[in-house]
C-alpha positions in Angstrom: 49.8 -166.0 56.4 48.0 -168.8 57.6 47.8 -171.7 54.4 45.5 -174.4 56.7 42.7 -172.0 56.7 41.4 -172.2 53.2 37.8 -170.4 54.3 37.7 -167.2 53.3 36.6 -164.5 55.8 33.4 -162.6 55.1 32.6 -159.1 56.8 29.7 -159.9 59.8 27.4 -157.6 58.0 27.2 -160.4 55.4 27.1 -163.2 57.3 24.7 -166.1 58.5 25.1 -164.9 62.0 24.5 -161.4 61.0 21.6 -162.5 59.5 19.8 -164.7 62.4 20.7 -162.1 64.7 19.2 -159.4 62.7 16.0 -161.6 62.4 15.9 -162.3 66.2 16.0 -159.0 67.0 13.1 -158.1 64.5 11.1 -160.9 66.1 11.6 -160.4 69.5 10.7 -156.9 69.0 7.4 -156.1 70.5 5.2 -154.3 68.3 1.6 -152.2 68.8 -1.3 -154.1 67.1 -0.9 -152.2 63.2 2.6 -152.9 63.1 2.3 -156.6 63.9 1.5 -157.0 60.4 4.7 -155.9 58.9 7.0 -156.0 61.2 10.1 -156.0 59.0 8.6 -152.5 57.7 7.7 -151.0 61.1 10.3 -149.0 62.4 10.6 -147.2 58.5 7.1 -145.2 58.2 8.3 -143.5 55.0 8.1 -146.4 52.7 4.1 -147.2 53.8 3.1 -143.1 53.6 4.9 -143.2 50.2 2.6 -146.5 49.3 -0.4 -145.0 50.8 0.4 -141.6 49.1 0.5 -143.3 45.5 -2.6 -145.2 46.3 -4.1 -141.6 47.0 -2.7 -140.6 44.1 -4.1 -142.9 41.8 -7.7 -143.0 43.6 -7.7 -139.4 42.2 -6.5 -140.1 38.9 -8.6 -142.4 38.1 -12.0 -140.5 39.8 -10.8 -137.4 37.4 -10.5 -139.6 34.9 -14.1 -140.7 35.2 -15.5 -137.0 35.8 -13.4 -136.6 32.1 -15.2 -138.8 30.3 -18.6 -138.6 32.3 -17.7 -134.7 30.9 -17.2 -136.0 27.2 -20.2 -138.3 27.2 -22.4 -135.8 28.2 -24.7 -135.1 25.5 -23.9 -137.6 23.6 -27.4 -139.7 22.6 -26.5 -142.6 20.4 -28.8 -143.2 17.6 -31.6 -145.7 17.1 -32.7 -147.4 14.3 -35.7 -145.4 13.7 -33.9 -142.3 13.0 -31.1 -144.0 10.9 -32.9 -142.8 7.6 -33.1 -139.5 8.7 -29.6 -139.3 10.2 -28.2 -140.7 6.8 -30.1 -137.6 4.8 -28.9 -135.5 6.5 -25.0 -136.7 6.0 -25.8 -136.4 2.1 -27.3 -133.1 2.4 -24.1 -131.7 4.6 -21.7 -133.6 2.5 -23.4 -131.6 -0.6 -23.2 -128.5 0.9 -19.4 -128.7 1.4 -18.8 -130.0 -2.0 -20.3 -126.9 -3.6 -18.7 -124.9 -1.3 -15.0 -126.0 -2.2 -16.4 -126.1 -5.9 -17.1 -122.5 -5.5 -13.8 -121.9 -3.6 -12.0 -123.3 -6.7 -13.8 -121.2 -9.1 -12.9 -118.0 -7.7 -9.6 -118.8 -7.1 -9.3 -119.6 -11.0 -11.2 -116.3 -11.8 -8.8 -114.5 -9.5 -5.7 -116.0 -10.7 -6.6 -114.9 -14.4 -7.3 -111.7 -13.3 -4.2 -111.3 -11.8 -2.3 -112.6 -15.1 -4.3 -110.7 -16.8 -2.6 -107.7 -14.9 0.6 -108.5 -14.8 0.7 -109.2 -18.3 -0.6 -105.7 -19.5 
């Protein structure tokens, strides 16, 4: 065991000259014209068809996304001013109508239930 030698030994792969010669290699490299671009990505294709798969991906969410709501809005006029009047008696007239409705649902279930007391209790 050697006590002058206070440095501690790393493994090459993590090294400075692990490191430069990695890069020289990448740089010296000669690449076609598309790969010049990224050239610490070009020899691994399957990172940049997964990137350009999810950019697919999302181009066609977000285009059915827009035929969904193109699909929801269709139809759908929104009201002027002119027509408020009319649109608001028409609310009053619907809300009536289901207010007598319930009232009359509640009536015959109270008819019903005496009837039914009525039997049981005879």
């Amino acid at each position: 065991m050697d006590l002058d030698n206070d440095e501690v030994k790393q493994p090459k792969k993590y090294s400075s000259e692990a490191f430069s010669d990695a890069m020289t290699k990448i740089l010296a490299s000669s690449l076609s014209g598309s790969d010049k671009k990224q050239p610490i990505l070009a020899r691994s294709k399957g990172v940049e068809r997964k990137i350009e798969d999810e950019k697919l991906d999302h181009k066609a969410r977000k285009i059915l996304s827009a035929q969904k709501k193109a699909l929801k809005e269709k139809g759908r006029v929104i009201p002027d001013f002119s027509s408020f009047e009319y649109e608001k008696r028409l609310r009053k007239v619907a809300t009536r109508g289901v207010v007598k409705l319930f009232n009359a649902i509640r009536t015959q279930q109270k008819v019903t239930e005496v009837a039914v007391q009525n039997a049981a209790g005879t």
